[in-house]
Structure formats: structure tokens, C-alpha cells
PLY file of the C-alpha trace (Angstrom):
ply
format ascii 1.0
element vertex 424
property float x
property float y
property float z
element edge 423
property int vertex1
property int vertex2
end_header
-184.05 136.39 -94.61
-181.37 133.47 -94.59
-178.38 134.65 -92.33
-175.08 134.41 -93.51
-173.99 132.20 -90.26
-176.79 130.09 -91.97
-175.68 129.97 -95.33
-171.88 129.52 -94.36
-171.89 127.04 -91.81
-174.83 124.77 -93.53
-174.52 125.37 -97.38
-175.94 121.62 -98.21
-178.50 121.64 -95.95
-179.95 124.82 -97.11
-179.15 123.80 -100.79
-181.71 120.73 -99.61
-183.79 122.48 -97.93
-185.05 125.30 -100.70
-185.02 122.20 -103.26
-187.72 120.84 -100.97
-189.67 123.75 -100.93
-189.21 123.87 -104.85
-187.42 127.20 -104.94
-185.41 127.46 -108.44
-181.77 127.25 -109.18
-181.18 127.02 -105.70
-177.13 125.89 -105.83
-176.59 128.13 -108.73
-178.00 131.43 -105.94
-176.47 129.82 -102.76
-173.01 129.81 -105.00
-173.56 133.71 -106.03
-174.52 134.37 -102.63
-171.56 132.77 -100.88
-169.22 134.73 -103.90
-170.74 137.81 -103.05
-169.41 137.28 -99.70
-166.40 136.21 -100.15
-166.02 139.18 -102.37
-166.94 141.35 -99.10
-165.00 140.13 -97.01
-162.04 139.90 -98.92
-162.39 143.54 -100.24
-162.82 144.02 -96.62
-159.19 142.57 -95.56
-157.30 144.62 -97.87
-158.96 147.66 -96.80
-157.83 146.82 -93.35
-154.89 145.99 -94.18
-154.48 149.31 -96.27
-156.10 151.34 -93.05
-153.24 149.81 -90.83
-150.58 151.12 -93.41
-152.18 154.26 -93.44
-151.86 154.62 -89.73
-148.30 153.47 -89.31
-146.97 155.43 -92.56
-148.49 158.66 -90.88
-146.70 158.53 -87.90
-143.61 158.34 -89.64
-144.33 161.45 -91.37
-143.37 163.98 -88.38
-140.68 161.83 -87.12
-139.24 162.32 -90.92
-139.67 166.04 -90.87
-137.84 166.65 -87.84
-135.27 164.60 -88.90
-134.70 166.27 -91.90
-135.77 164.15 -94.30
-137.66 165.72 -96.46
-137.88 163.84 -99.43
-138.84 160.62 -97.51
-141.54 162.50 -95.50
-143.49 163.80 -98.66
-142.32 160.12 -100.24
-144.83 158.94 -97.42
-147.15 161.39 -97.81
-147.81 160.59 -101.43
-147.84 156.89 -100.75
-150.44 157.75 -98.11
-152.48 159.66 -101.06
-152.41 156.40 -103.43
-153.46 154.49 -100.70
-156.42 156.94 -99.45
-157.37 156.36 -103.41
-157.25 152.90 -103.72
-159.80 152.60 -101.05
-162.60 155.05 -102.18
-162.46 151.97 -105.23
-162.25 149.59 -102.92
-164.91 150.64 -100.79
-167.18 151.31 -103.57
-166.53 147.57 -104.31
-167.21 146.31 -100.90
-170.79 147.85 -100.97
-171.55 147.16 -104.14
-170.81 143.47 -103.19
-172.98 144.22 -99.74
-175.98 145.78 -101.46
-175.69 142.65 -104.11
-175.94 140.07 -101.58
-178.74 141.78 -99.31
-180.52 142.33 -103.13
-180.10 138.68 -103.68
-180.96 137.41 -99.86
-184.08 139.05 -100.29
-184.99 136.78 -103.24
-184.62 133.55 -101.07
-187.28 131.79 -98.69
-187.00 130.78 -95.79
-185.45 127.07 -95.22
-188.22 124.15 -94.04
-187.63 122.07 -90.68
-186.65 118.25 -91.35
-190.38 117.12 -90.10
-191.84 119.32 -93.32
-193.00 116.69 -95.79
-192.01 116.32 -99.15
-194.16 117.83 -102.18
-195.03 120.14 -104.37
-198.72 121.09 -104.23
-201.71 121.04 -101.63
-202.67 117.44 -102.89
-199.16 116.46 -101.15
-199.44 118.16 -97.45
-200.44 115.91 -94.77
-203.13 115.21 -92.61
-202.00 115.33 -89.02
-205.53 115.10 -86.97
-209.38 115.45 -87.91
-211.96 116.71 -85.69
-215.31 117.87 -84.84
-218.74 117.24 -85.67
-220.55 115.36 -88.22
-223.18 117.54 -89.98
-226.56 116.29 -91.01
-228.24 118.64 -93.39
-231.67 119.24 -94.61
-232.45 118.12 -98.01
-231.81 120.69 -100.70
-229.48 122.16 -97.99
-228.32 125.33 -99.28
-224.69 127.11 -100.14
-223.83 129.92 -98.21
-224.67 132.95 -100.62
-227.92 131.42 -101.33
-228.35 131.02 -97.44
-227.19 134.86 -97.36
-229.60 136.24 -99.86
-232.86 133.94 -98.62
-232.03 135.61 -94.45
-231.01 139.13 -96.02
-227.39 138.57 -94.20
-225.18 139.45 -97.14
-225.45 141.79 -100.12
-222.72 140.66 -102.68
-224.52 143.00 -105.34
-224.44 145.78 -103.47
-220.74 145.31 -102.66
-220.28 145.25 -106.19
-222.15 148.69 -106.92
-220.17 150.31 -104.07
-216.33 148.47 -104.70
-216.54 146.07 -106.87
-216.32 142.14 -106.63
-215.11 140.51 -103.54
-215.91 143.15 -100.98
-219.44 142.45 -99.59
-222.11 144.05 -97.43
-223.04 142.63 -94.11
-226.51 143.48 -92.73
-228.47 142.76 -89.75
-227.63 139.72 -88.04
-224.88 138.93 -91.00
-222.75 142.03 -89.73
-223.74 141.37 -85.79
-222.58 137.56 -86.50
-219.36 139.41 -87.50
-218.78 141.55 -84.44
-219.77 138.36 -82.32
-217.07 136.59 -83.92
-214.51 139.16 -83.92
-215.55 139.95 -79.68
-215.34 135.94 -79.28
-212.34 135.65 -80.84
-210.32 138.63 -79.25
-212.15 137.53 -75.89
-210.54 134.33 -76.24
-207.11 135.36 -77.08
-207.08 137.89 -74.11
-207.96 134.64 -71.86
-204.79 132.98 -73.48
-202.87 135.54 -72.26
-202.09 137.96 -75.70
-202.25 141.67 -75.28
-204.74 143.07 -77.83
-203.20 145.21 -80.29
-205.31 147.87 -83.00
-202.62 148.38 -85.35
-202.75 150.85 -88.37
-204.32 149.16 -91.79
-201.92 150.61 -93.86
-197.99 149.90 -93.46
-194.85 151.52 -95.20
-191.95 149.75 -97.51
-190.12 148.95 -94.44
-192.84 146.84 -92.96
-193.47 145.00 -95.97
-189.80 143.83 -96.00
-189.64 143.22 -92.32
-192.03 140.72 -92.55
-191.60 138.84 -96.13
-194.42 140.24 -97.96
-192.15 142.43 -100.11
-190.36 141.92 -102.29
-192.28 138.20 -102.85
-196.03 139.40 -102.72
-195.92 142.83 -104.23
-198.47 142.20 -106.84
-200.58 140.83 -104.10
-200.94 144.05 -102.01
-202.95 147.16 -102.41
-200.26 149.80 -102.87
-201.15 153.67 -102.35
-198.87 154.68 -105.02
-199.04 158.47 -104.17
-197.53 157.67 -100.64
-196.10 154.65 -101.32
-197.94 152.95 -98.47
-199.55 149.25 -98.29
-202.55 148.15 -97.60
-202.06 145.05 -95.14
-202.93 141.25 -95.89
-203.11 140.49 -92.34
-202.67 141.87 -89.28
-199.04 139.82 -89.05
-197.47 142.69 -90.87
-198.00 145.54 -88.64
-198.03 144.05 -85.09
-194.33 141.84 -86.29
-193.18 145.28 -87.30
-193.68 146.52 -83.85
-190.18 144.84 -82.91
-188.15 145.90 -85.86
-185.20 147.42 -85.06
-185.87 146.41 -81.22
-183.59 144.56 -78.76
-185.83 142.84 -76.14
-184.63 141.46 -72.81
-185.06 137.99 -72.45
-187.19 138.19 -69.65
-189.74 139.44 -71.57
-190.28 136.75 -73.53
-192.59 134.93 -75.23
-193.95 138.36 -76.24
-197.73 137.25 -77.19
-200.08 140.02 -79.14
-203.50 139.70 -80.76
-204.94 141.99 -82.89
-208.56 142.33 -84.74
-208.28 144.09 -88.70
-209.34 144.37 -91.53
-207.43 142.72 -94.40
-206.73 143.25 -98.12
-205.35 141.16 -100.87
-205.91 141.90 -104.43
-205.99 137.38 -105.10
-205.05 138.21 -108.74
-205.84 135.50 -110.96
-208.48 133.74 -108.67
-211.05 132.61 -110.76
-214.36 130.03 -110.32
-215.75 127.67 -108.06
-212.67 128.89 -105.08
-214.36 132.53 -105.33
-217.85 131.99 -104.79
-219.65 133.71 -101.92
-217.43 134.01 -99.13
-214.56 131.87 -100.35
-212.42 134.62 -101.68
-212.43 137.85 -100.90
-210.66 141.50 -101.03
-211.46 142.74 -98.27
-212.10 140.77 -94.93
-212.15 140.58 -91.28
-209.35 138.47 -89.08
-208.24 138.51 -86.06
-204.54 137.28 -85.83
-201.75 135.91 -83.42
-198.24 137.20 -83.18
-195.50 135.64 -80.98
-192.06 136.84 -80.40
-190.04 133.97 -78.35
-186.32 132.65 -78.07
-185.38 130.09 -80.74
-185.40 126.92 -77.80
-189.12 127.97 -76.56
-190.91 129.01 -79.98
-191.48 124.98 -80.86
-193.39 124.94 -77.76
-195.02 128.88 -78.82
-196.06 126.91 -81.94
-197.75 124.05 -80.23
-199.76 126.57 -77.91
-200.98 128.54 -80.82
-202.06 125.49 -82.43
-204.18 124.01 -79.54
-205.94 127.52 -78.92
-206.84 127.40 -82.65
-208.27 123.86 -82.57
-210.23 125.20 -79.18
-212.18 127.86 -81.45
-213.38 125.15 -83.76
-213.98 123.06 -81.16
-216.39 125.77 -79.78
-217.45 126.54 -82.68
-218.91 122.64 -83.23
-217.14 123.01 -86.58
-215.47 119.94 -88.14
-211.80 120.20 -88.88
-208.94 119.29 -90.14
-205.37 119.97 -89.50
-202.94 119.86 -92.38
-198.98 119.98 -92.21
-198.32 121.94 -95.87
-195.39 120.23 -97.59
-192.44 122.21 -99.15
-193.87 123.08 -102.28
-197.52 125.01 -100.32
-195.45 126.21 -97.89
-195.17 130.22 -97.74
-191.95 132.12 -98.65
-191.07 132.95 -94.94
-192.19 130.20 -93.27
-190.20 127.57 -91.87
-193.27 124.78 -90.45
-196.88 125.62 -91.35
-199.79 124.07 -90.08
-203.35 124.37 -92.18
-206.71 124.67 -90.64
-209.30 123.61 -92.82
-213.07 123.34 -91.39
-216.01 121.29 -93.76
-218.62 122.88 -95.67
-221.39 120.23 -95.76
-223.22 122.42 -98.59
-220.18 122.57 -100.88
-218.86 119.63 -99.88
-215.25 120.67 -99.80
-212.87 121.44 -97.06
-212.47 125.19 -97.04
-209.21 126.90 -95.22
-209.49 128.95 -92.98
-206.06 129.53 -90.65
-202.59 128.91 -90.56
-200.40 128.68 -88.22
-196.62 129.15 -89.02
-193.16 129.32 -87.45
-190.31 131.36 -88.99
-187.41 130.43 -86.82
-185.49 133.55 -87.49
-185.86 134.32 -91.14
-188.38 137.60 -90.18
-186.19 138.54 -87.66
-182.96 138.59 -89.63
-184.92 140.69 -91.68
-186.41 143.03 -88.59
-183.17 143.31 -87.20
-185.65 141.67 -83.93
-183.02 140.52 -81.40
-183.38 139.56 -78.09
-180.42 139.84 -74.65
-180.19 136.65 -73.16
-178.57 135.61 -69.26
-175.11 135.67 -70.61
-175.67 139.62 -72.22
-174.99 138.08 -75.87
-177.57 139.58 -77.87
-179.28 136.63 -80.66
-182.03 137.01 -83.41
-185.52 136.18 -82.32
-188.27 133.58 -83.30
-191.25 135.02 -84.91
-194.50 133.01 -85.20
-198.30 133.94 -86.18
-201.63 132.25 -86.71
-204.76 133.15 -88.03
-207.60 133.21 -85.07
-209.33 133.16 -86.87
-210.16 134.54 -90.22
-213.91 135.73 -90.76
-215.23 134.56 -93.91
-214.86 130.80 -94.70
-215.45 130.12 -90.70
-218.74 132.21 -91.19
-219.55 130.51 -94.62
-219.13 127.13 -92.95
-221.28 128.18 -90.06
-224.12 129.22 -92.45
-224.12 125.84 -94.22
-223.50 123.38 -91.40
-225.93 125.09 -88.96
-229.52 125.41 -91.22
-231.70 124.07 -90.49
-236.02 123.74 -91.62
-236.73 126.71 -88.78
-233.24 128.62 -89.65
-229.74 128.76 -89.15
-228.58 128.01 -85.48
-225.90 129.52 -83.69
-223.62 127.56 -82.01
-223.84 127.71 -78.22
-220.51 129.74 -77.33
-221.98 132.52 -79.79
-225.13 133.10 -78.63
-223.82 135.96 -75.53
-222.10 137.73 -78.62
-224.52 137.44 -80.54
-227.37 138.10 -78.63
-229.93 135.54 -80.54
-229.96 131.97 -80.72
-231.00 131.62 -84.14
-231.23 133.42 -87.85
-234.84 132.90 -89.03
0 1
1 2
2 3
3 4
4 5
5 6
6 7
7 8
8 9
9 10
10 11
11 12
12 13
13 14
14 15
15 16
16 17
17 18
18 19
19 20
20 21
21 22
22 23
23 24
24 25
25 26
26 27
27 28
28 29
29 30
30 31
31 32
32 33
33 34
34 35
35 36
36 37
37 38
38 39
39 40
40 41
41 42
42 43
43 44
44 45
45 46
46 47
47 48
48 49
49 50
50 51
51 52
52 53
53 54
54 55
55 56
56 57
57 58
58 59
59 60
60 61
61 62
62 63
63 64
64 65
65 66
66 67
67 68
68 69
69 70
70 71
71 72
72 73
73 74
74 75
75 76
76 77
77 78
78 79
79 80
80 81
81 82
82 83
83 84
84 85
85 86
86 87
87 88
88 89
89 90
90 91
91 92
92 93
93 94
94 95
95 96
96 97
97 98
98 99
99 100
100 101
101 102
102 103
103 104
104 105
105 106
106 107
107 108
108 109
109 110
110 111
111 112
112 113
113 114
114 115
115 116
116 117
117 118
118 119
119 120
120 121
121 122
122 123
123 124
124 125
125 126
126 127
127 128
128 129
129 130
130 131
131 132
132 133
133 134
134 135
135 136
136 137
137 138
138 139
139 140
140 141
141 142
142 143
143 144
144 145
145 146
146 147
147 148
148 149
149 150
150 151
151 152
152 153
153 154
154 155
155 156
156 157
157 158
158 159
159 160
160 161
161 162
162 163
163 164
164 165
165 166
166 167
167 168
168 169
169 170
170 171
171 172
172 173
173 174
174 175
175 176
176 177
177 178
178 179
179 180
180 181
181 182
182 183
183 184
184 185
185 186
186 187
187 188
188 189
189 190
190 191
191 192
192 193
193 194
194 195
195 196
196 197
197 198
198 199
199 200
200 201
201 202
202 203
203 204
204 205
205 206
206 207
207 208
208 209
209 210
210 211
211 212
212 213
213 214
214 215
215 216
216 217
217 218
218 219
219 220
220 221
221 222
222 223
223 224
224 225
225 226
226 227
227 228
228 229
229 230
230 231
231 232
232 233
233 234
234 235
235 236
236 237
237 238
238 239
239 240
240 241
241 242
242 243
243 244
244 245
245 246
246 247
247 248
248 249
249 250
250 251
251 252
252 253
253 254
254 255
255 256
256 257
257 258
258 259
259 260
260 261
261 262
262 263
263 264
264 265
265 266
266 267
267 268
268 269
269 270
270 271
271 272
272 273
273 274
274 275
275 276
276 277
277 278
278 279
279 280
280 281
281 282
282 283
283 284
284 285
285 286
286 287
287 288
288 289
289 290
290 291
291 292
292 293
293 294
294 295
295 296
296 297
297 298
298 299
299 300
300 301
301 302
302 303
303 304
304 305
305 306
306 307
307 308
308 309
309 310
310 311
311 312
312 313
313 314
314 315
315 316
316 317
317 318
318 319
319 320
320 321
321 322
322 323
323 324
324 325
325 326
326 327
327 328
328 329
329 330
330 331
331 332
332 333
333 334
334 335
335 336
336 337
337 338
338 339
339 340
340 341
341 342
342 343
343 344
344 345
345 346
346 347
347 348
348 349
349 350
350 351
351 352
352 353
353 354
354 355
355 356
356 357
357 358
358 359
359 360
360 361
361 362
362 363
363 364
364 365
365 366
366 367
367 368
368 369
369 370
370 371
371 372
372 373
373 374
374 375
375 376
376 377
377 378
378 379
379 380
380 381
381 382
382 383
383 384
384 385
385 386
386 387
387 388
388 389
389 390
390 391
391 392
392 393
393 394
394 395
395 396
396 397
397 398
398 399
399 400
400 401
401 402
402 403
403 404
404 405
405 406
406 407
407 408
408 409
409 410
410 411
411 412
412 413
413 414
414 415
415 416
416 417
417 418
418 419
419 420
420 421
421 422
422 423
């Protein structure tokens, strides 16, 4: 959420900057915004102003009595009353203004930096740096899901007969590749120095706030309606939420935490070729980054996370790309995101499969996640968080790019998870 410091001190820049990531009628809900609190803080004044009256009017009241003067002491006494009155309106006023604005705040994304391209759509977002291996493939090299189905490594069927569409059954060496990639993953983040982290699946109202996905992704989430709990679309939601309502010491950052789950998102209106297989899913494994850090280290925080995501791919013998979105593909909460796409040589298409993202303080105005630095003033902390990675389009691109005539090979930094060299 967009401070009101923010909003105050830089109207025209964030005017410019939610234009660039396409948000609508952005001067027209700046302008309410700022009226709201101007309305506040105005409301505000004369209830000061009335409270200081108050004060000084009753301690004129016993001097009056003993003095006699009756009349003048209960004259003060009524205007006391009126006054007393006026404010339960006025106060009413001043959080009806308050709720308004934190109603309306809620509504807004989160400003881009200056180095965020322009554009509207993924076609626009840039390509910073490409990477990895060139794949040669058999002829009549196979897709994934036909790959799955001919080494018995994935039952989409049966998914469907037990869930429905978009939640599928591992088996054998499909759900051991999993674990493998989940260990190698988690292994590799605890060598980067993040403390591992099993969070709960499920969050509550507060979490989903804290972190963005409410009120802007509700009909994204799986919501328990009875408790009125969420399902989480990545393990960001939980592990951010750890800090909400938290004052660190800034000693202890950067705070760095990794965490394996499982993940649900309902991806309504996903439809054709993007859903095939693996590409889309309901339900899926990831194992994410979180970093808490102060607002002059977390551009360095975001550089880390991206070179330890590259290093999986790189270890992975994947090819890659990196992608900086433009305004328009950006998410709602973030303020820089970088795209990690890796190639499917079988579908021929780039398929994503991380991002990386700094949110300057926009989470943490909303966590109320604040840190004490040297000088004991106490300032809003940087959030940031990466997928590292996510399980299904890294394990559809390993399928593809690794057959081969005697079977699917595993790529060397796998094989002690895995605990076999190849699927055959």
C-alpha cells in the first residue's frame, strides 16, 4: 500500500508512475485520495482545537464556583456540553474519512521504479540476458504429457477422477523427480544462507491483505468459506506475514527465509494451448524466497536473489531467459519484476517459470513491517520474493529437453536426489 508521505510529497510522480503500469483513472483516485486526507486532517485540527477549549474552559469552572459565579460556571459547563457534542460528529467524520482512504489505498498498486520499461502486455517486457544450453532433440521428439504417459510419470486422468482438472498424479520416478527437486532446491537455498521455513497452507484475511493478494486476487484464491480462511498461491504469503505487525532491529537485517509448499490458484479463465500438461495447474509444488531488508540494501537483496535463480538453471543445463516485465505485466504489489522463462524444445515456446520481484515498501506499509535503525527512528521495511523455483514448467522443460532414443536423462546436479541417472 502507497504511503501517504508517498502520495503527498510525490503526487506527479506517482500519478506517472500507475499510468505506466496502466492502472485506471489514476489522477481522478490520487485527487480523492489526497481529499480524503485533507478531510482527516482538517477534521482532525478542529477537534484539537475543540479538545484544548475543553481543557481550559474546565478549569475555569471551579475557579467560577468559588467565586460565586454561578451563572458563568454552569454558562461554561453547557458550552463544555455543546462542545463534547460537536465532536462525537466530528469524530465520526474523521473516521469515516480514515476508513475511506485506507478503503481506497487498498485499491491502488504499487508504483514502478524509473528503470521499469514502458508497455502494456508481455509482448512489451524486455529481454535483459539469455542463457544456457542449446537442445538437440530426437526426431518426433515428444511434449511433456505424452513423455509422461509413454514412462508412466504422470497420471493427468487420474487427477481428474480424484479432483478434477489441473491437479495431477505423480508416480514412480515422476513424484521422486519431484522430491529431488524440491531437496535440491531447499538444499541450495540453505547454502545461500536462507533459513528454511514450513509455513501453514492455509492463511487468514489478514494475511491476504498483508501481502497484496486481497483485495486484488480474491477470485484467484481458494477460499474456505466456512472459516473464512485461504488457501495460499505461494509460499510468499505466509512466510511475509511472519513480520506483520513486527518491529525488527536493524541488525538483523537482511532477514532471508526459504520455504518448500504446496500452492493453489483457481487460474480462472485459462483456457488452451497455455494449460496443457504441466503448463497450468491448481495445485503445485514451489519452493520460494522471502527477504526482509532496509530500503538502501534491498536493490542489492534483489540482485542476489536473481543470480541464485539463474545458478539453478544453470545447474539444471536448462536454457533461459531473463525478462524485465514492463508496467502493464507487472503485478499489483510489485515495484521491479524480473521473469524467468526456461525453453521447451518440444513446444517450442518459452515457458515461465519464476519471478523475482521487489516491493520497496508497498507490503510493508501494508504489514505494518518496520524496522529500528542506528539513530532509534523506526522506518517501513523492503520486502522482496522469488520463485526458486516453481515445480511444474521447470519439470515439463526437463522432460522435453532431456529425451532422448534410450530415455530421458537427468541432469548431473540431480542425479544424488534423485538416485538414478536416467528415466527409461
Amino acid at each position: 500500500m502507497l504511503t501517504i508521505k508517498q502520495i503527498t510529497e510525490n503526487t506527479d510522480k506517482v500519478v506517472r508512475g500507475l499510468e505506466k503500469k496502466h492502472f485506471k483513472n489514476a489522477q481522478e483516485t490520487i485527487s480523492k485520495v489526497l481529499e480524503l486526507n485533507d478531510k482527516r486532517k482538517n477534521t482532525q485540527t478542529i477537534l484539537d482545537k475543540n479538545l484544548a477549549e475543553i481543557n481550559a474552559t474546565s478549569k475555569t469552572i471551579g475557579a467560577l464556583m468559588k467565586e460565586g459565579k454561578k451563572e458563568e460556571a454552569e454558562a461554561a459547563k453547557k458550552r463544555v456540553a455543546e462542545i463534547k457534542e460537536s465532536n462525537k460528529a466530528l469524530e465520526e467524520t474523521m473516521t469515516q474519512a480514515a476508513n475511506d482512504m485506507q478503503t481506497l489505498l487498498y485499491t491502488i498498486p504499487n508504483v514502478p521504479y524509473e528503470e521499469v520499461p514502458e508497455g502494456a502486455t508481455a509482448e512489451e517486457n524486455v529481454v535483459v540476458k539469455m542463457g544456457g544450453m542449446e537442445t538437440e532433440l530426437p526426431k518426433n521428439a515428444l511434449p511433456h504429457w505424452e513423455l509422461a504417459k509413454k514412462y508412466d510419470l504422470i497420471d493427468f486422468d487420474l487427477g481428474v477422477k480424484i479432483t478434477g482438472a489441473g491437479f495431477p498424479v505423480y508416480k514412480g520416478k515422476g513424484a521422486r523427480l519431484q522430491r529431488a527437486l524440491i531437496n535440491f532446491f531447499l538444499d541450495e537455498a540453505r547454502n545461500a544462507g536462507y533459513t528454511e521455513i514450513m509455513p501453514p497452507t492455509v492463511v487468514n484475511t489478514a494475511s491476504g491483505y498483508g501481502t497484496g493478494q486481497l483485495p486484488d486476487k480474491e477470485g484467484q484464491m481458494y477460499h474456505c468459506e466456512v472459516d473464512d480462511l485461504y488457501l495460499i498461491p505461494t509460499a510468499e504469503v505466509p512466510v511475509t506475514n511472519i513480520y506483520r505487525d513486527v518491529i525488527l532491529d536493524e541488525k538483523e537485517l537482511p532477514i532471508k527465509n526459504c520455504a518448500y509448499t504446496q500452492c493453489f490458484r483457481r487460474e480462472a479463465g485459462s483456457y488452451g494451448k497455455d494449460v496443457r500438461g504441466l503448463n497450468r495447474l491448481h495445485e503445485f509444488s514451489k519452493v520460494e524466497l522471502v527477504r526482509i531488508d532496509k530500503p538502501e540494501h534491498s536493490k542489492q537483496s534483489h540482485q542476489e536473489m536473481l543470480d541464485h535463480v539463474e545458478g539453478l538453471l544453470q545447474k539444471l543445463e536448462l536454457p533461459y531467459r531473463i525478462l524485465r516485465l514492463c508496467g502493464g505485466d507487472m503485478s499489483f504489489t510489485a515495484a521491479i519484476c524480473y521473469d524467468f522463462e526456461v525453453y521447451s524444445e518440444a513446444q517450442q515456446r518459452w515457458l515461465e517459470v519464476s519471478s523475482v520481484s521487489n516491493f520497496d515498501t508497498y507490503q510493508a506499509n501494508r504489514l505494518k513491517c518496520r524496522y529500528r535503525n542506528a539513530d532509534k527512528k523506526i522506518e517501513l521495511c523492503h520486502t522482496l520474493n522469488g520463485s526458486a523455483l516453481a515445480l511444474p514448467r521447470i519439470v515439463a522443460a526437463l522432460l522435453e529437453n532431456n529425451q532422448t532414443p534410450e530415455g530421458i536423462r537427468i541432469p548431473k546436479a540431480l542425479v544424488p536426489y534423485c538416485g538414478f541417472e536416467m528415466i527409461d
